[in-house]
C-alpha positions as CSV (number, residue, x, y, z in Angstrom):
1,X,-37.0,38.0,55.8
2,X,-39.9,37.5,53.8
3,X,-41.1,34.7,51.7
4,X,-40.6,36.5,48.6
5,X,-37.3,36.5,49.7
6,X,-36.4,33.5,51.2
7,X,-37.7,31.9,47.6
8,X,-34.5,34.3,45.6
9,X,-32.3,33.2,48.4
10,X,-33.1,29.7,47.3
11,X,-33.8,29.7,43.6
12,X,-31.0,28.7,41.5
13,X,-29.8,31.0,39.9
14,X,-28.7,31.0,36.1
15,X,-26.2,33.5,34.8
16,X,-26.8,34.1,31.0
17,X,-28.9,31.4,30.4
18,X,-28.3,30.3,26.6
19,X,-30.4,29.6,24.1
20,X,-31.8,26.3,23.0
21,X,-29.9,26.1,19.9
22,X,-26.4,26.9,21.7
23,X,-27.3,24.0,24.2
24,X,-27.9,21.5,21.7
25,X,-24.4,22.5,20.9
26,X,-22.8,22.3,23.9
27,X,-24.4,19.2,24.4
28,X,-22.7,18.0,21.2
29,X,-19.7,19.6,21.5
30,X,-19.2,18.2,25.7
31,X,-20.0,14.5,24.5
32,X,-18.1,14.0,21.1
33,X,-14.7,14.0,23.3
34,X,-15.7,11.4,25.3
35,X,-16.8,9.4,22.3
36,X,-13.3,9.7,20.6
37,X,-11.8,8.7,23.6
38,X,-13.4,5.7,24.8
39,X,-13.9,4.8,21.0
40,X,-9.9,4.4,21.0
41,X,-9.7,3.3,24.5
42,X,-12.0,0.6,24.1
43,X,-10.8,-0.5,20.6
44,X,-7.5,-1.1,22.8
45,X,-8.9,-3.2,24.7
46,X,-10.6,-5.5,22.6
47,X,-8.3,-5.7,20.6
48,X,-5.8,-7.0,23.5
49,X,-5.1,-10.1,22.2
50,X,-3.6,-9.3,18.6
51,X,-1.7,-5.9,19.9
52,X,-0.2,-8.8,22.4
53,X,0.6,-10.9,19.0
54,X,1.8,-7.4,17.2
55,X,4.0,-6.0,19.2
56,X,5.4,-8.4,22.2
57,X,7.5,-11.3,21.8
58,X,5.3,-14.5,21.9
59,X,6.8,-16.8,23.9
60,X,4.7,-16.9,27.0
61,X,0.8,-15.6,25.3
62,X,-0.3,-15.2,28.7
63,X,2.8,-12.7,29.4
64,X,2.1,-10.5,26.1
65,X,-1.3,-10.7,27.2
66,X,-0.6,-9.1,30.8
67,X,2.5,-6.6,28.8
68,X,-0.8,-4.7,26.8
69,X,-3.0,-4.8,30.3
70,X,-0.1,-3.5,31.8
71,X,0.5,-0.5,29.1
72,X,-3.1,0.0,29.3
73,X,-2.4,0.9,33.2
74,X,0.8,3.0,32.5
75,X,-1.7,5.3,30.1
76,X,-3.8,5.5,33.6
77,X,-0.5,6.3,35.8
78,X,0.1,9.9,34.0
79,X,-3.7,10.7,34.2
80,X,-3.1,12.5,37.2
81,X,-0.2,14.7,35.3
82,X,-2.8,15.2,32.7
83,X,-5.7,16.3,35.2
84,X,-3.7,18.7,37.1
85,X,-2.3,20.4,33.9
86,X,-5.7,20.5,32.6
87,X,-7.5,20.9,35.6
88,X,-5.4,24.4,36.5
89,X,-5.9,25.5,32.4
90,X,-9.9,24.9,32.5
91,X,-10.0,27.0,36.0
92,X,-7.9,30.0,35.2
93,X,-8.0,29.7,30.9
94,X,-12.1,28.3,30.8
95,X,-13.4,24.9,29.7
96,X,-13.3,25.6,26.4
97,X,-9.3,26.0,25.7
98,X,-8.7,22.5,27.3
99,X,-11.7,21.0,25.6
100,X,-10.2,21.8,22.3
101,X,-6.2,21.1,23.5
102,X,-7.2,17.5,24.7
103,X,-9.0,16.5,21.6
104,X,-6.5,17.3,19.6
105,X,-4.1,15.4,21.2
106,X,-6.1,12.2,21.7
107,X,-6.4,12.3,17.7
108,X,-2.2,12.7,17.1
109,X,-2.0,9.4,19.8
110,X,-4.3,7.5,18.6
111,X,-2.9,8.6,14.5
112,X,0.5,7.5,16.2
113,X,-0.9,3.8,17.3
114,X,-2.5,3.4,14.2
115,X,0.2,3.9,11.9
116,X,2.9,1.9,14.2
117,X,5.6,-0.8,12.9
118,X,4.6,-4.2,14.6
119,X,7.5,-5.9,17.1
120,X,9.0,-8.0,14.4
121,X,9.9,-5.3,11.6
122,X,11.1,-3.0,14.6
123,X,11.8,-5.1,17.3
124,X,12.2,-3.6,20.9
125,X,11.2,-0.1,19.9
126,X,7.5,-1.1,19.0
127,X,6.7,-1.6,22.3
128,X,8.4,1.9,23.7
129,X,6.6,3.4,20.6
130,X,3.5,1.8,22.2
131,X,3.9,3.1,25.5
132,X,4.7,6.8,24.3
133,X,1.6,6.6,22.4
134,X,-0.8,5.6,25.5
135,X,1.5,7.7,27.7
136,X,0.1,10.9,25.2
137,X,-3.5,9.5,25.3
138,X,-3.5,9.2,29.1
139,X,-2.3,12.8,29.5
140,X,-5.5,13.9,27.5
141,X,-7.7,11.5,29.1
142,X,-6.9,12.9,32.1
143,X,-8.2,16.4,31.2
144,X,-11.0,15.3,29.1
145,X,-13.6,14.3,31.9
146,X,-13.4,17.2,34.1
147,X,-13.3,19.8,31.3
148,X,-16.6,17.9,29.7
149,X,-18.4,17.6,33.4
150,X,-17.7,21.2,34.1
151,X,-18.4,22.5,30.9
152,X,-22.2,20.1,30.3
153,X,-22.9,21.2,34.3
154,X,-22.6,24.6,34.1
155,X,-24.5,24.5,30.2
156,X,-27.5,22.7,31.5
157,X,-30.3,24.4,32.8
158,X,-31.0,23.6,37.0
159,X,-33.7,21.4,36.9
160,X,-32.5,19.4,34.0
161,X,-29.2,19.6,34.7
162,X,-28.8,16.0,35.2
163,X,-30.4,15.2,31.7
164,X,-28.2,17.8,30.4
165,X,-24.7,16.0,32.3
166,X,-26.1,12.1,30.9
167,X,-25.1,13.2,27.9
168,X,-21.1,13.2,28.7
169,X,-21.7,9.4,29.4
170,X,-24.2,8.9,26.4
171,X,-21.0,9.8,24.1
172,X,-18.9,7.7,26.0
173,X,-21.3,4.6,25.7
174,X,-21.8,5.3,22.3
175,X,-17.9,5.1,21.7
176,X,-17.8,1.6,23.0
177,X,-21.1,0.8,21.2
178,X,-19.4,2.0,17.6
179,X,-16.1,0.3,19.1
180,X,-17.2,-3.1,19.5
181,X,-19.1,-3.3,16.5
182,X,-16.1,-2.1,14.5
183,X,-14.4,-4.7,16.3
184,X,-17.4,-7.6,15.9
185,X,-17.0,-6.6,11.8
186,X,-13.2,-7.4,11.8
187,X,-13.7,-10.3,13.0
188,X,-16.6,-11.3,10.8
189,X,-15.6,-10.1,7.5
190,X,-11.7,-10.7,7.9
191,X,-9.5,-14.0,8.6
192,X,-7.3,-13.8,11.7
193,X,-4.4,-13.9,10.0
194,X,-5.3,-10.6,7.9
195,X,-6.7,-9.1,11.7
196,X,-2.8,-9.2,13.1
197,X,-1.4,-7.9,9.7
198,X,-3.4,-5.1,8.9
199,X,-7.0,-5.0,9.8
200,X,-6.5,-3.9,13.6
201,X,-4.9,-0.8,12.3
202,X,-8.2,0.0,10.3
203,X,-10.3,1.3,13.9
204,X,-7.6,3.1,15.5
205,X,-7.4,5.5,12.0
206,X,-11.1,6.9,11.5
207,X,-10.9,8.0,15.1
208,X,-8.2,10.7,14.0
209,X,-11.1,12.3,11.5
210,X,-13.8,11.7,14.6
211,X,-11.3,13.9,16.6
212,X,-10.9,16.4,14.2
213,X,-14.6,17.1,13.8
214,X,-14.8,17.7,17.6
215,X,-12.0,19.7,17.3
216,X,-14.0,21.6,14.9
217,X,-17.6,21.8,16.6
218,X,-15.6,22.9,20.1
219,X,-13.7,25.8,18.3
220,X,-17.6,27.1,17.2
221,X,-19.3,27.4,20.7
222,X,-18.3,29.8,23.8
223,X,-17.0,29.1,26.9
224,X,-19.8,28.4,30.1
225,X,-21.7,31.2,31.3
226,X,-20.7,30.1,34.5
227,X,-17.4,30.7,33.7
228,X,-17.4,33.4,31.7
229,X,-20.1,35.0,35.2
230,X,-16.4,34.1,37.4
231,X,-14.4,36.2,35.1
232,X,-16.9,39.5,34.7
233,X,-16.4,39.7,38.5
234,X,-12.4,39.0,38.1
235,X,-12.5,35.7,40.6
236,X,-10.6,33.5,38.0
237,X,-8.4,32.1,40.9
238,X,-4.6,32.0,40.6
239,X,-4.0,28.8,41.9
240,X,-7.4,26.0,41.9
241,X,-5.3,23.1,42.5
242,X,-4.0,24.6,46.2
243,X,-7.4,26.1,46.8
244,X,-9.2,22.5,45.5
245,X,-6.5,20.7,48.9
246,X,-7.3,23.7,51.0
247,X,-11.0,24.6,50.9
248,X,-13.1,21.4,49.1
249,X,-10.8,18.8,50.5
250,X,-14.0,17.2,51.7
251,X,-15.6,17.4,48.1
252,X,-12.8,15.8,46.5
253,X,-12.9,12.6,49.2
254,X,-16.2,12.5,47.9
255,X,-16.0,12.6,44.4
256,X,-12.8,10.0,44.8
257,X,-15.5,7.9,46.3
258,X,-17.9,7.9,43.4
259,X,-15.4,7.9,40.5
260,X,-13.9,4.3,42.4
261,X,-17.5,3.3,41.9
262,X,-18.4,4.3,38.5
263,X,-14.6,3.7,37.1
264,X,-14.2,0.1,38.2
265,X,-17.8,-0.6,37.5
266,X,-17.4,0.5,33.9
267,X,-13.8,-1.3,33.3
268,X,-15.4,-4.8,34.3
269,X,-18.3,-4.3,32.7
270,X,-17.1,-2.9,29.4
271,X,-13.7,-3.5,29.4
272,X,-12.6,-6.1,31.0
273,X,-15.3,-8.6,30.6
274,X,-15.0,-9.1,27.1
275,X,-11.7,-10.8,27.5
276,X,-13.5,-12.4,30.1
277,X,-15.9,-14.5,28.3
278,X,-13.4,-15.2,25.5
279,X,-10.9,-16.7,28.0
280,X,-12.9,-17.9,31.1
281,X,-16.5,-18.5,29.5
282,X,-15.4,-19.8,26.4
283,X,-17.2,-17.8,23.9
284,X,-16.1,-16.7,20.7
285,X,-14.5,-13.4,20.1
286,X,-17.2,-12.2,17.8
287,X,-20.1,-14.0,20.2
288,X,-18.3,-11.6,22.9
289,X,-18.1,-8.5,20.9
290,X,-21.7,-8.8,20.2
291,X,-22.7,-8.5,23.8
292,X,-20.6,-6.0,24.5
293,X,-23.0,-3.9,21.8
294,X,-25.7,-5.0,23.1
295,X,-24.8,-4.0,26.9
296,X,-23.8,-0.5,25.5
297,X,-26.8,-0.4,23.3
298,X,-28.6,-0.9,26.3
299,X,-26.7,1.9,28.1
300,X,-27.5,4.5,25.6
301,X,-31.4,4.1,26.7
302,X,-31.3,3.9,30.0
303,X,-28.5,6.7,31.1
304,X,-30.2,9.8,29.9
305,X,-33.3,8.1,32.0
306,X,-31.6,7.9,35.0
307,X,-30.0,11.2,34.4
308,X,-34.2,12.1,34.1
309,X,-34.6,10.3,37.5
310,X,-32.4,12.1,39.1
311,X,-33.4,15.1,38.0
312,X,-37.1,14.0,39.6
313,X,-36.0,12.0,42.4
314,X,-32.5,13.9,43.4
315,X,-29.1,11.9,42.8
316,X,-29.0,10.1,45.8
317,X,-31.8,7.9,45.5
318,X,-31.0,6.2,41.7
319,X,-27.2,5.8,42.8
320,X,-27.9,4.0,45.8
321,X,-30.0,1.8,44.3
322,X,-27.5,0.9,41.8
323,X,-25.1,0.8,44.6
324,X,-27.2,-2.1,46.4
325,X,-27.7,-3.6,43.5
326,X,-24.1,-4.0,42.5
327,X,-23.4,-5.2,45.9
328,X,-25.9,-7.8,45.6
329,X,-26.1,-9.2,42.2
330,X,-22.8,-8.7,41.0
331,X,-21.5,-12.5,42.3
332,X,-25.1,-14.1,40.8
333,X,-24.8,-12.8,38.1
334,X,-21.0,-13.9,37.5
335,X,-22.4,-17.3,38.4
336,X,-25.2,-17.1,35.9
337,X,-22.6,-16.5,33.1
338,X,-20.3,-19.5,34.6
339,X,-23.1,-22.1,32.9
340,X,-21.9,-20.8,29.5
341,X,-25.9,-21.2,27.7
342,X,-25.9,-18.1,25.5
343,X,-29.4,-17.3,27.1
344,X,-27.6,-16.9,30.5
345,X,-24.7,-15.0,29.2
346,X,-26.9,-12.3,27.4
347,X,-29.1,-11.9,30.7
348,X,-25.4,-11.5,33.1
349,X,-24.8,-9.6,30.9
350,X,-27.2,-7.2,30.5
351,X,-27.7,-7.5,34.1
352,X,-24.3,-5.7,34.4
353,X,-24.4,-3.4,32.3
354,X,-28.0,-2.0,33.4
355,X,-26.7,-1.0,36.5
356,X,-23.5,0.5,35.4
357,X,-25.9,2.7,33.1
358,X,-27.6,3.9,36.2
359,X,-24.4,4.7,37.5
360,X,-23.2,6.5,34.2
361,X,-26.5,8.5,34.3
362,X,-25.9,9.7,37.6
363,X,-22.7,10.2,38.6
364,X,-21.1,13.0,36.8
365,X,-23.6,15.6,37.9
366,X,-23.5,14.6,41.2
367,X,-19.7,15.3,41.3
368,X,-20.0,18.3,39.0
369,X,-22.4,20.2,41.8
370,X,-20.0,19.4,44.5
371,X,-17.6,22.1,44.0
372,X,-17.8,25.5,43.4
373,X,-16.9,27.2,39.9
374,X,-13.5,28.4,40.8
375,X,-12.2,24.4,41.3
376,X,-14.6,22.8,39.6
377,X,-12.7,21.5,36.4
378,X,-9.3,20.8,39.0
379,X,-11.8,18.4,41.3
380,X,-13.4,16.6,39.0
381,X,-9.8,16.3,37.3
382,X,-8.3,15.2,39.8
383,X,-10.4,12.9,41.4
384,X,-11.4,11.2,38.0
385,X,-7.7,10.7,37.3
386,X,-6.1,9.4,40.5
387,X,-9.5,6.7,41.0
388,X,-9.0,5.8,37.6
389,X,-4.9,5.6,37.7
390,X,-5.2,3.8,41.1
391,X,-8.1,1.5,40.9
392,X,-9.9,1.0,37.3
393,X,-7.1,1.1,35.1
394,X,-5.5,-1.9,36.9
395,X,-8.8,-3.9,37.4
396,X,-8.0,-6.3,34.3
397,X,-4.7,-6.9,35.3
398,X,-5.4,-7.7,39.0
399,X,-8.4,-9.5,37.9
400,X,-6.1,-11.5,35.1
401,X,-3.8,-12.2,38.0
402,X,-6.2,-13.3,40.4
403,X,-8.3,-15.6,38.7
404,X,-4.5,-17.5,37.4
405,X,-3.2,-17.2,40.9
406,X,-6.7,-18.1,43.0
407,X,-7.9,-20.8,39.7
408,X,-11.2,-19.3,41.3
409,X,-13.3,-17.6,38.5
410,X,-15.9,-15.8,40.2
411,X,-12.9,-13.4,41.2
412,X,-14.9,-10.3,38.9
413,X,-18.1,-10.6,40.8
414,X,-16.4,-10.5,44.4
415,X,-14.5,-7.6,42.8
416,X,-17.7,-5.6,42.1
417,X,-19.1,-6.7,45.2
418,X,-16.5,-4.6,47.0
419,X,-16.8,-1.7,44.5
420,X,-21.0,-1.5,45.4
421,X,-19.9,-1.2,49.4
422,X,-17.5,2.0,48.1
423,X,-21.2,2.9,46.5
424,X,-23.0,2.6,49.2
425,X,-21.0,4.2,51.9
426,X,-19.9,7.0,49.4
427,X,-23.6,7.8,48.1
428,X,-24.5,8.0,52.2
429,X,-21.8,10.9,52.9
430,X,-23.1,12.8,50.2
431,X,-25.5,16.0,50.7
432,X,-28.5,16.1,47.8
433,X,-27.4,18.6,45.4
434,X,-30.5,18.4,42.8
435,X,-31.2,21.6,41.2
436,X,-28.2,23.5,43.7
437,X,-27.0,26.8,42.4
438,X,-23.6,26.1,41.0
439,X,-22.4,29.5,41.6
440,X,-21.7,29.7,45.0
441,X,-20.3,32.3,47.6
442,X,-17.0,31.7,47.2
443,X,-17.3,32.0,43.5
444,X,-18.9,35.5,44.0
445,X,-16.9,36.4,47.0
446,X,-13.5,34.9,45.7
447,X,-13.1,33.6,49.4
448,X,-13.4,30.4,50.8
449,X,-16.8,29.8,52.9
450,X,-16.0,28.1,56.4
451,X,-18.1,25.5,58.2
C-alpha cells in the first residue's frame, strides 16, 4: 500500500460535513436540553429542605429530609426505562426525534411540580403527585444524555470534536449556575416563610418556557450526518439495544466506568454539597448557594478548555489527571472546609469543582467515540442511566446516612476518594480515541467487526 494510501486509510473521515452556521446550531440546539434539565434537577435539589417542609409530614425533619433524597433517587431508578426507550428511538428514528420528545416532556414534569398542591391542602396524594412527576422527568433524563452526546459527537468536526462535545456539559453547568442563583435570590429578596408558601414554585415555572424554546430551536436543525450517512446505505439497525449486549459489550463496561466517575463526581460536588455546608459546615443557605455559583461559574471556563486539551493532548491524558487528582485531594479538601473560615470554604470548594470541570470537559467525547453509529445513542443511554440510577442518584442519601450513622463527617471526601480509583482504573482500560473516525466498519458493513 502506499503512503498516499495508508494516510485515506487513516484520515477521519467526515460525511457531509455542515456548515459553520448549522454547527453553531447544533451546538445550541445539543446543549439547551441539558440546561433545562439540570436547571430543574438542580433547583430540586436545593431546594430540598422546603419541598421536605411542602409536601411531607414534619414530624421527624431529618425523615422528610431523607423522603425528597429518596424521590430524588426513584426519578434515577426509571432512567434506565427511559434510556432504553430512547436509546432504541435515536438508533433506528435519529437523534433528532428523541431530542425533541424528551424536551418536551421534561417541560410538562417540571409544569406539573411547579403547579402542585403542598401535603397539607392535599394530604397523602402530594407526595404520589410528587413522585409521578420526577418518575416523568427521570424517563426523559434518561434519554436526554445519549441523544445530546450522539448528536454534538457526530456534529463536530474530528479534530475539534472534543471542543464541539464540552458544549453538552457547558449547558449543563450553566443550568446549575442560573439554578443556584435563582435559588441564592429567593432566599435574599424573600422571608422563609413566603419561600415554603409560594416562592419555591417561582423556579420550577420559567423552566417550562426554557423547554419550549429548545423544543423550538431542535425542530429547526437536521438530523447528524452521521446518521443520516447510516441510513443512505440502509444500516439503520433493527434492534441496537441487542446488538449494543452482543457486539460493544466491552464499550459499554467502559463507558459504565467513566459515567460512575463523572456522575458521582458531579452529584457531590454540585448537588449534594450544598446541603452539605448548610447542615455539616454550618453556613447559611444563601452563603452556600453562592458558592455553588461560583464553583459552576468556574466550570463554564474551564470545560470547553479541557474539551481544547483533549483535543491537543488526546482524552486520556486530562482525565487521568483529574482522576489522580480526585483520588488525592478529595479528603484534604473536605478537611479544609471542616475549619468553617469562609476563605477555606471558597478554596474546597473551588478545588472540587475544578476538577469535576475537567472531568465534564472530557468525558462525553470520550464515551461518544467508543461505539460505532449504529449503537451509539443506546450505549451512551444506557450506561449514563444505569451509573446514574445505581450510583449518583443515591450519593446524597448514602452520604446523609452515613455521616448520621458513622457521626464521622469527612464521609464525602472518602466517597470521592473511591470514585477517583473507578477514574483511574477506568481511564487505564481505555484505547485513545482522539480524532477516530466515528463511522466505523460495522456502520458501513452493517456487521459486527470481530477481535
Amino acid at each position: 500500500m502506499s503512503d498516499r494510501d495508508d494516510e485515506m486509510a487513516t484520515e477521519p473521515r467526515v460525511p457531509h460535513a455542515p456548515d459553520r452556521k448549522t454547527l453553531r446550531k447544533s451546538v445550541v440546539a445539543g446543549s439547551i436540553g441539558v440546561l433545562v434539565h439540570w436547571f430543574d434537577w438542580a433547583v430540586y435539589a436545593y431546594m430540598a429542605g422546603t419541598i421536605a417542609h411542602v409536601f411531607f409530614p414534619q414530624e421527624d425533619a431529618t425523615a422528610s429530609l431523607l423522603s425528597v433524597f429518596g424521590v430524588f433517587a426513584i426519578s434515577f431508578f426509571v432512567r434506565p426505562l427511559g434510556a432504553v426507550i430512547f436509546g432504541h428511538l435515536g438508533d433506528r428514528m435519529g437523534r433528532k426525534k428523541t431530542l425533541s420528545i424528551v424536551i418536551l416532556a421534561m417541560a410538562a414534569s417540571t409544569l406539573m411540580l411547579g403547579l402542585l398542591p403542598g401535603y397539607g391542602t392535599i394530604g397523602i396524594l402530594a407526595p404520589i403527585l410528587l413522585v409521578i412527576a420526577r418518575i416523568v422527568q427521570g424517563l426523559a433524563a434518561g434519554g436526554e444524555f445519549g441523544s445530546a452526546a450522539a448528536f454534538l459527537a457526530e456534529y463536530s468536526p474530528p479534530k475539534r470534536r472534543g471542543f464541539g462535545v464540552s458544549w453538552l456539559e457547558f449547558g449543563s453547568l450553566l443550568g446549575f449556575l442560573l439554578a443556584s442563583f435563582a435559588v441564592f435570590l429567593l432566599n435574599v429578596s424573600m422571608p422563609a416563610e413566603q419561600i415554603a408558601d409560594w416562592g419555591w414554585r417561582i423556579p420550577f415555572l420559567i423552566t417550562v418556557p426554557m423547554g419550549l424554546i429548545g423544543l423550538y430551536i431542535r425542530s429547526k436543525i437536521e438530523d447528524t450526518p452521521e446518521f443520516e450517512e447510516l441510513q443512505e446505505l440502509e444500516n439503520v439497525p433493527q434492534s441496537p439495544l441487542r446488538e449494543v449486549f452482543r457486539d460493544n459489550w466491552r464499550q459499554l463496561l467502559q463507558t459504565c466506568g467513566m459515567e460512575i466517575f463523572m456522575n458521582v463526581t458531579f452529584y457531590v460536588v454540585l448537588v449534594y454539597l450544598l446541603t452539605y455546608q448548610e447542615t455539616v459546615v454550618g453556613i447559611s443557605a444563601d452563603q452556600a448557594a453562592l458558592l455553588s455559583t461560583l464553583a459552576s461559574a468556574l466550570g463554564l471556563v474551564i470545560v470547553p478548555l479541557a474539551g481544547i486539551a483533549s483535543d491537543r493532548w488526546g482524552r486520556k491524558p486530562v482525565l487521568m489527571t483529574a482522576a489522580i487528582a480526585l483520588t488525592v485531594l478529595s479528603v484534604p479538601l473536605f478537611m479544609i472546609m471542616q475549619s468553617g473560615a469562609p476563605s477555606a470554604t471558597f478554596v474546597s470548594t473551588l478545588g472540587l469543582a475544578l476538577i469535576l470541570a475537567i472531568i465534564l470537559g472530557t468525558h462525553a467525547v470520550t464515551v461518544a467515540e467508543l461505539f460505532p453509529t449504529r449503537t451509539r445513542q443506546s450505549g451512551l443511554s444506557i450506561a449514563y442511566a444505569v451509573t446514574a440510577a445505581l450510583f449518583a442518584g443515591t450519593a446524597p442519601y448514602v452520604i446523609t446516612w452515613l455521616i448520621d450513622a458513622t457521626g464521622h463527617d469527612l464521609v464525602p471526601g472518602w466517597f470521592l476518594m473511591v470514585v477517583g480509583v473507578v477514574g483511574i482504573v477506568t481511564v487505564a482500560s481505555l484505547p485513545e480515541t482522539r480524532g477516530i473516525d466515528l463511522f466505523k466498519e460495522e456502520d458501513r458493513t452493517g456487521a459486527p467487526v470481530r477481535g
